[in-house]
N, C-alpha and C positions, 0 to 999 in steps of 0.2 A: 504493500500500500504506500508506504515513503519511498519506495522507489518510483511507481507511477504520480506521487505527487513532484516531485522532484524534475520529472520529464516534462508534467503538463509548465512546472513554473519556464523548464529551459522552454520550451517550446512559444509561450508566451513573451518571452523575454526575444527570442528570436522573429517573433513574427512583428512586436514592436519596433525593431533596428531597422526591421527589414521595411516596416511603415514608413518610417522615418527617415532611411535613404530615399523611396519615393518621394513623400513631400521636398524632402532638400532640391531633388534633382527638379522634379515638378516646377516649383518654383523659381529655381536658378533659370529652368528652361523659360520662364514665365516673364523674367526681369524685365530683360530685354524689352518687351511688349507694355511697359509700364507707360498706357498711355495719358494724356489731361481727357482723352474723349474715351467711349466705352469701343474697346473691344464686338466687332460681331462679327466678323469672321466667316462669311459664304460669297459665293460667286456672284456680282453683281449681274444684275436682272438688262438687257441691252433693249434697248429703246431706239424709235425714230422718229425725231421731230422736227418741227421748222421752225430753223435759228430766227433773230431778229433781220437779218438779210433774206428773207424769202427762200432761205436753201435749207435742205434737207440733212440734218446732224444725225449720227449714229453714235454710239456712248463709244463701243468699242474702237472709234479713230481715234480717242485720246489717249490709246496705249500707247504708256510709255511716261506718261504724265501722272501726276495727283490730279484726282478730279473730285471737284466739291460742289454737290449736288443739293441747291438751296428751294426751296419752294416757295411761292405769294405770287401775288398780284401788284401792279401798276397802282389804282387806287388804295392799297393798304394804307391806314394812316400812321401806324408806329410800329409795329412787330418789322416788317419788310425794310423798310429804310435804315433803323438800325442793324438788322442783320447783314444788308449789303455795307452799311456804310464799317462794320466790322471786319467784314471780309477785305475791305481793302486798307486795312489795317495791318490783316495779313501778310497782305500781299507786299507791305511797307519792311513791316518784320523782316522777310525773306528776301528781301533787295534781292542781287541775282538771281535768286533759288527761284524766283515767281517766274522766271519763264519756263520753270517744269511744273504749271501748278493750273488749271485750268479752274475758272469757277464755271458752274450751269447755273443759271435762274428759271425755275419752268416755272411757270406761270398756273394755279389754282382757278383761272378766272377767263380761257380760251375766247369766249365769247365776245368781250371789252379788250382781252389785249392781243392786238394783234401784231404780226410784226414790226409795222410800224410803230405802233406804239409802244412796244419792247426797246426798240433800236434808239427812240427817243427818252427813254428810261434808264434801262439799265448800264449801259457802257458813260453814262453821267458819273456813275461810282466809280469805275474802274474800268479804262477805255478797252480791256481785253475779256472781260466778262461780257458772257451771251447769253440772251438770252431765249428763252424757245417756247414754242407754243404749238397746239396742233389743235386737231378738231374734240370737240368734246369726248368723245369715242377714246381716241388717244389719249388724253390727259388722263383719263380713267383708267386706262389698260395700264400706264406707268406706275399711278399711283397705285395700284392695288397690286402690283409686285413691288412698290417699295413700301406697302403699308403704310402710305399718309393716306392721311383722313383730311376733308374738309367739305364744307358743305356752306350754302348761298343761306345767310339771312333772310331775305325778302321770300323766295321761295318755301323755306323751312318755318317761319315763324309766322309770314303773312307782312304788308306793306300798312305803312300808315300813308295820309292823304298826303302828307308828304314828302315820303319816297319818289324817286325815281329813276331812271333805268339806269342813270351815270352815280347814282348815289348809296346801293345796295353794299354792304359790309360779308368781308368771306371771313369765315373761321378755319383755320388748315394748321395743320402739322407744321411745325418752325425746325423740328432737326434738322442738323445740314451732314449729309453721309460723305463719308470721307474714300473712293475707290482708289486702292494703288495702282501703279503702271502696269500691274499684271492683268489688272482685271477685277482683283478681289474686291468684295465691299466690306474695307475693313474695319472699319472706325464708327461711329457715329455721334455726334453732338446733339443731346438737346440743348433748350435756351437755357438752361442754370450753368452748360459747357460753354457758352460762349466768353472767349476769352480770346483776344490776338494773340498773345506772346504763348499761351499755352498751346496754341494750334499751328503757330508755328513752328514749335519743339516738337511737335509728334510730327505734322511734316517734316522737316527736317530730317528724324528718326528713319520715315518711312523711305525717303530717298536715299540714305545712308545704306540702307540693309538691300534696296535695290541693287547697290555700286557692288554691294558685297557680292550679289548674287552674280555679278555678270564678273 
């Protein structure tokens, strides 16, 4: 009986170390990835819209680049402006590095923004961000393989008499996904993430571990 008690303690004692190397290595392995935004880690979802130039954008041309994938509308009155006007904060942060860093602005609101009114919008922030838009169909198919949500006030709640067609308010997902040059959609920021200098540093990161790869 002291003998099988003796075994079960080594046995326990061994299968603890043996934990215990996992988690060390687990996490060693893990450091590295110690991002300011969340980890998510799948293949981004590829998409085809129309940029603010009337031309037809594909997610997967931007291999090779960080691409940061922001959502709103033109009419937003604060969530959207600050969010861009952040990103080109970024984009300040990373002096040279921004020209491997693409942003997307897609548009929650197809209907009112149209190219044109994209083209007169968005590159006001930061003359290299694009942005894009497509038919209601599209924005839908996008959003629901990147899991934003948003939906039309006026529609959803009903108009007062004075509402109008240029005055309606959207509600949408503010993350902004972070895809690396391989493809992956690795990162994600909500708005309690938004930070320049912190999304600069996991940028930064993300291109670091690229160079390593090649």
């Amino acid at each position: 009986m002291k003998h099988n008690h003796s075994a079960t303690i080594a046995l326990s004692i061994l299968a603890l170390l043996g934990w215990g190397l996992f988690s060390y290595q687990y996490i060693k392995s893990k450091s590295k990835d110690n991002y300011v935004g969340i980890p998510y880690y799948k293949e981004a979802p590829n998409f085809t819209l129309t940029n603010h130039n009337g031309e037809k954008v594909f997610l997967y041309q931007f291999r090779g680049k960080v691409t940061l994938i922001v959502w709103g509308y033109t009419h937003c009155p604060d969530i959207c402006p600050l969010t861009l006007s952040m990103l080109r904060d970024v984009m300040k942060e990373l002096g040279e590095l921004s020209d491997k860093v693409q942003v997307l602005y897609i548009t929650v609101d197809p209907v009112r923004d149209t190219p044109e009114r994209l083209k007169g919008y968005v590159p006001h922030f930061y003359e290299r961000f694009i942005g894009l838009t497509g038919t209601p169909k599209e924005i839908e198919k996008v959003a629901k393989d990147y899991n934003v949500f948003f939906i039309n006030h006026g529609d959803s709640y009903g108009r007062s008499e004075s509402d109008t067609w240029a005055t309606y308010l959207m509600t949408h997902t503010t993350t902004i996904y972070l895809v690396d040059p391989r493809g992956k959609l690795l990162i994600t920021y909500p708005y309690d993430k938004f930070d320049s200098k912190g999304m600069a540093k996991d940028i930064r990161k993300v291109l670091n571990q690229q160079e390593e790869r090649n």
